[in-house]
Phi, psi and omega in degrees: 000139190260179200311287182335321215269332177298341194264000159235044146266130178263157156223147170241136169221129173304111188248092194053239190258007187252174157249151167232131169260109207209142164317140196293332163303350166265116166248173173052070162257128177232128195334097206247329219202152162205161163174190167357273173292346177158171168251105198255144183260148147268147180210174173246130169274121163297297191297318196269018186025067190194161195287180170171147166245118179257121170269127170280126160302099184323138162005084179300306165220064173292338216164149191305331209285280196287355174245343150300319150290007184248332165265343153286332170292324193278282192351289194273003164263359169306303190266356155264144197209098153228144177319335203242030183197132183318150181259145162254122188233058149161154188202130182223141155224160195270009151265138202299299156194201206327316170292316152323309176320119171215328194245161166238136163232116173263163185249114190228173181292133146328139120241201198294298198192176170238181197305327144340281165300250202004295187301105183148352174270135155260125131325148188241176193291324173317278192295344191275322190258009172274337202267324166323285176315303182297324169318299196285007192264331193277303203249062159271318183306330182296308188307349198247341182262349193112326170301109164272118194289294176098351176206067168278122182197164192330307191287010185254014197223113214240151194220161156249164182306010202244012191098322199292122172259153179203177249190122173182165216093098166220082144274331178268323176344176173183171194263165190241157194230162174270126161049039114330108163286130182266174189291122191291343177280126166207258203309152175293145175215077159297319177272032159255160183283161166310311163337308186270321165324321165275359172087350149348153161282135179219177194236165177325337171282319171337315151307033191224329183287304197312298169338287188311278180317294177305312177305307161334316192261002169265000137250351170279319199107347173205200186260117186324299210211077171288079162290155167258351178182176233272328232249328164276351165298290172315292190297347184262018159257341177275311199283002161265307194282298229127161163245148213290189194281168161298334197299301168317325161294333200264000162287332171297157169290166169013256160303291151351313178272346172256336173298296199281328153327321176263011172265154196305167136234193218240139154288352200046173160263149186276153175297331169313310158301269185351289171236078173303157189294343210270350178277348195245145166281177212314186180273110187301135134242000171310304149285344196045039161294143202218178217253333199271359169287295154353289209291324202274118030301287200316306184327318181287331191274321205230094190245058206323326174238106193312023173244340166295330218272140163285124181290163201280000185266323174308287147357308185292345178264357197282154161323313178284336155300280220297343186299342179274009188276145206224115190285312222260359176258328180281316200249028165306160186278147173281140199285178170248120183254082162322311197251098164320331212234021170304312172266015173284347198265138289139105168227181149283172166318300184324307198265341162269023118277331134326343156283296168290337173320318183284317190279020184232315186297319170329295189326302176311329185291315213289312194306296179330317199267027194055017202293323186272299195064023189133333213082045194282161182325167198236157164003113131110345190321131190326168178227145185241119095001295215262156161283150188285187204201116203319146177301167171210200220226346167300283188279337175295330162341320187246011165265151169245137180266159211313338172251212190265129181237168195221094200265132160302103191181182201292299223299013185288134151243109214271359190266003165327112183257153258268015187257331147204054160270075167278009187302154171226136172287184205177125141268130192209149171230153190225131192261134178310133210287122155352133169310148169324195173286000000 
């Protein structure tokens, strides 16, 4: 079949209780992943010759909740584009048109595993603080366009055997707003901050607590602050940190503030206690990386009162970082988000699928008209050495694909309910990660 015909011709095959209906240019597909949010495949693209992951989107439009996030997810992976951040390389649907329209597929990069495995790893300093650098490298780019990811955590964080880390999930992401109370359900939440627990107006460092959490547990092994609800969440960051100043106190509202006021209180632990040396590996000598360099980042990172909390340009700069620094990996031009004002905007169902309709027919526009040209891999993208090689039912076992997976294991949280659970489950195994750069 020649090029042309592959990139508009569909096939359908049932994947478990769904169909997936996909350009004839995806072969071999096999299930990798499902949850909340959509179902995800591996497949081989024949025209780019290379693994790729397509997510069907779950019911796109059962409700305002799922088809606003279905359309806050395409927008911003439209428009970002750095190494450290999943590449989106084709977005499609198999109906002709707007009275048709149901399914959305996005097409996205293969990777290994997330961040899940990795913590089940032991790192050496090198690698704990290269995958460290690239988190913040991805969403300093988010943060320069205005975008706050809002739901980081291990299964949003996906790595190849090469070291390469990336960044994905922006069904929750949102754009930051000035003195806007924002919404507190977002983050799963082991990695939420003290701000959104408390119901706070909070700001772009709220990834920076999250940062702060998953690193913690990729050297303890396990999950700092295993809350069971929001409110036991709070006492297992107090009865570790402390409880915070008065000063922090007197930012709450009221109520909020006669709750905490009346709970016991706590002296905390010193980071020392917390992350004893005996959690980190040897002391670099290469890099001169250190175990007490790592803990004074974290101290810093896991700040209970965000004005306090080290920014994320700060952080690129700490002694334990800064040996990665990359002007053209830090400082990439920030993308262009035109609609500033997305989550602030309220449609119907109707009218936020006539809104992704448009933006998946754009797309659709931009291939004609050559603007995508295939879609080769975006800006910064990993380079694969051996050539690729169609998935098969050997090797696809072990990818995980581009989108968020959730391995029954601590990074799991399981009482997340289906409203802001975008995780997908995913068994998956990683082979030790490669040296750095």
């Amino acid at each position: 079949m020649n090029k042309n015909k592959r990139e508009r011709e569909f096939y359908s095959l049932d994947v478990g209780d769904s169909t997936f209906t996909v350009l004839k240019r995806y072969q071999n597909l096999r299930p990798i992943g499902s949850g909340a949010q959509g179902i995800v495949c591996s497949a081989y693209d024949q025209i780019l010759e290379r693994n790729v992951a397509i997510k069907k989107l779950s019911r796109p439009f059962q409700n305002q909740t799922h088809a606003k996030r279905a359309y806050r997810e395409l927008v911003l992976m439209k428009c970002v584009n750095h190494k450290n951040i999943i590449g989106l390389l084709n977005v499609f649907t198999p109906q002709k048109s707007f009275e048709e329209f149901q399914d959305v597929y996005l097409v996205m990069e293969l990777m290994d595993a997330n961040l899940c495995q990795v913590i089940q790893m032991e790192l050496d300093h090198e690698r704990l603080s290269y995958l460290l650098y690239q988190m913040l490298c991805g969403i300093k780019h988010l943060h320069n366009a205005g975008i706050i990811h809002r739901d980081l955590k291990p299964s949003n964080i996906v790595v190849k055997s090469d070291c390469t880390l990336k960044i994905l999930d922006f069904g929750l992401a949102r754009t930051a707003a000035t003195g806007l109370l924002m919404t507190p359900y977002v983050v799963t939440r082991y990695y939420r901050a003290p701000e959104v627990i408390l119901g706070m107006g909070y700001q772009s460092n709220v990834d920076v607590w999250s940062v702060g959490c998953i690193v913690a547990e990729m050297i303890r092994g396990s999950v700092l602050f295993p809350g069971t609800d929001h409110i036991d969440q709070w006492n297992k960051v107090i009865e570790q940190l402390g409880t915070p100043s008065q000063d922090f106190l007197m930012k709450l509202n009221q109520s909020v503030r006669t709750y905490v006021e009346n709970r016991p209180r706590y002296a905390g632990y010193t980071f020392e206690k917390l992350f004893p040396d005996v959690l980190f590996p040897a002391d670099s000598d290469h890099n001169k990386l250190k175990a007490s360099q790592a803990r004074d980042l974290l101290s810093k990172m896991l700040v209970i009162d965000a004005s306090k909390r080290i920014s994320v340009d700060e952080a690129l700069q700490h002694p334990y970082i800064n040996v990665w620094y990359d002007p053209a990996e830090v400082e990439a031009p920030p993308p262009k988000f035109a609609d500033k004002q997305l989550d602030e905007r309220e449609h119907t169902v109707e009218e936020w699928k006539e809104l992704i309709y448009k933006e998946v027919s754009e797309w659709e526009e931009w291939k004609r008209n050559g603007v995508i040209r295939g879609q080769p891999p975006p800006l910064g993208a990993a380079v694969i050495d051996s050539p690729p090689q169609p998935t098969s039912s050997s090797s696809s076992a072990n990818d995980v694909s581009s989108m968020s997976t959730e391995p029954t294991d601590p990074c799991s949280d399981p009482t997340l309910t289906s409203e802001t659970d975008s995780s997908l489950e995913s068994h998956t195994s990683l082979g030790a990660l490669a040296c750095c750069r």
